[in-house]
C-alpha positions in Angstrom: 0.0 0.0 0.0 1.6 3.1 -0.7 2.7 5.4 1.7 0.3 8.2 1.6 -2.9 6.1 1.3 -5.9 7.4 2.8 -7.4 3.6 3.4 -4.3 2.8 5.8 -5.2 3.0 9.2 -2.6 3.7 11.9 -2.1 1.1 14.7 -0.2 1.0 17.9 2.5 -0.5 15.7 2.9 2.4 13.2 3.6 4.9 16.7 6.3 2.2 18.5 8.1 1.5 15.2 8.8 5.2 14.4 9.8 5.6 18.1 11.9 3.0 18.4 13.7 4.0 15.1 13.7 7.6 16.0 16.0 6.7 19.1 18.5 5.2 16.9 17.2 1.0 17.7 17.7 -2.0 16.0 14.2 -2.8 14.6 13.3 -5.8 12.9 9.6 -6.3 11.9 8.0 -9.9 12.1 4.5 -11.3 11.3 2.7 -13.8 9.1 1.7 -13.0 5.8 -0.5 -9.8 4.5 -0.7 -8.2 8.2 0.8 -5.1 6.4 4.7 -5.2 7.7 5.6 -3.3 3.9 2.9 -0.7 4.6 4.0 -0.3 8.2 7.8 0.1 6.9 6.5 2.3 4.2 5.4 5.0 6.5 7.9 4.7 9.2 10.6 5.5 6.4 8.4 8.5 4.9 8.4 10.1 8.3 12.0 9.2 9.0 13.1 10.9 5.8 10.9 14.0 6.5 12.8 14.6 9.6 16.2 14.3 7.7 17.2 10.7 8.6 17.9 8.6 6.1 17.0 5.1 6.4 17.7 1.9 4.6 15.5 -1.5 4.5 17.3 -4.8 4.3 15.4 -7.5 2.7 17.4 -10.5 4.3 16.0 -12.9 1.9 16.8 -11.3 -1.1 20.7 -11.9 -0.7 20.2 -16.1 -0.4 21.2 -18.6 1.5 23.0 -21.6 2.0 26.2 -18.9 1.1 29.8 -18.6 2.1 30.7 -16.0 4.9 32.3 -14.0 1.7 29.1 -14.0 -0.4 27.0 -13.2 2.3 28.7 -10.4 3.9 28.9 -9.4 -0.1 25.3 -9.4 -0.7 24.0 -7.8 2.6 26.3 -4.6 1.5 25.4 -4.9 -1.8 22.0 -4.3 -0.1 22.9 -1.2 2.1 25.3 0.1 -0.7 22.0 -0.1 -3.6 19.7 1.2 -0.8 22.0 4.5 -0.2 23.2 5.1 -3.7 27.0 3.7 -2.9 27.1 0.7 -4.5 30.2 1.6 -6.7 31.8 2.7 -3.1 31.4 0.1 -1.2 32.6 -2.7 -3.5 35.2 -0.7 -4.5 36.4 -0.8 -0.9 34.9 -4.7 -0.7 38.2 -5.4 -3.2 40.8 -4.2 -1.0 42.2 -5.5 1.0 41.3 -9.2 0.3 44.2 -10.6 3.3 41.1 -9.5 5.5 38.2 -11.5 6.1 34.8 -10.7 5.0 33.4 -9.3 8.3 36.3 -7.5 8.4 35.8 -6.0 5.4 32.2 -5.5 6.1 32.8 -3.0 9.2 35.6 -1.4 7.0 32.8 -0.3 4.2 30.6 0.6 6.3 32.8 2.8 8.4 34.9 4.3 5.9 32.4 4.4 2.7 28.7 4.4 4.4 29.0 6.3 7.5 32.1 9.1 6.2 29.9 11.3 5.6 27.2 10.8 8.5 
């Protein structure tokens, strides 16, 4: 549901979820199917961007499984790097130095590439 529908009807959810994301927390959002997780992600990112934050959504799913710790550290910042425009960035720095290991590398890119300018 987009966004700005009219039809969408704010719950108790919509108000914790903005709060807990406004105080800088680790959110992860869990139900069963068509309970309206997107819609409630939606909105909490609309209002998050309209008070200058910029957030990202990591679809955990979309990267795979049954990968090796490279490919997987790979793909979930391929996700953040494609969610903030820095894709180029951060697998530029995922190429260097390959003597570290992929979590390594992981921290690096986001510390040196994703958050350099926050």
């Amino acid at each position: 549901m987009d966004p700005s529908a009219p039809s969408y009807i704010e719950r108790q959810a919509d108000a914790d979820l903005f709060a807990a994301l406004s105080a800088g927390e680790y959110v992860f959002v869990l139900d069963s199917r068509q309970k309206g997780k997107s819609s409630l992600v939606a909105r909490a990112m609309v209002k998050l961007r309209d008070r200058g934050i910029r957030p990202i959504k990591v679809d955990l799913q979309r990267i795979g499984a049954n990968l090796t710790p490279e490919q997987w550290y790979a793909g979930l910042l391929g996700e953040i790097g494609q969610e903030l425009g820095l894709s180029d960035e951060v697998f530029g720095y995922w190429k260097t130095p390959q003597a570290v290991g992929p979590l390594a590398r992981w921290i690096g890119a986001l510390r040196d590439v994703v958050l350099k300018d926050s």
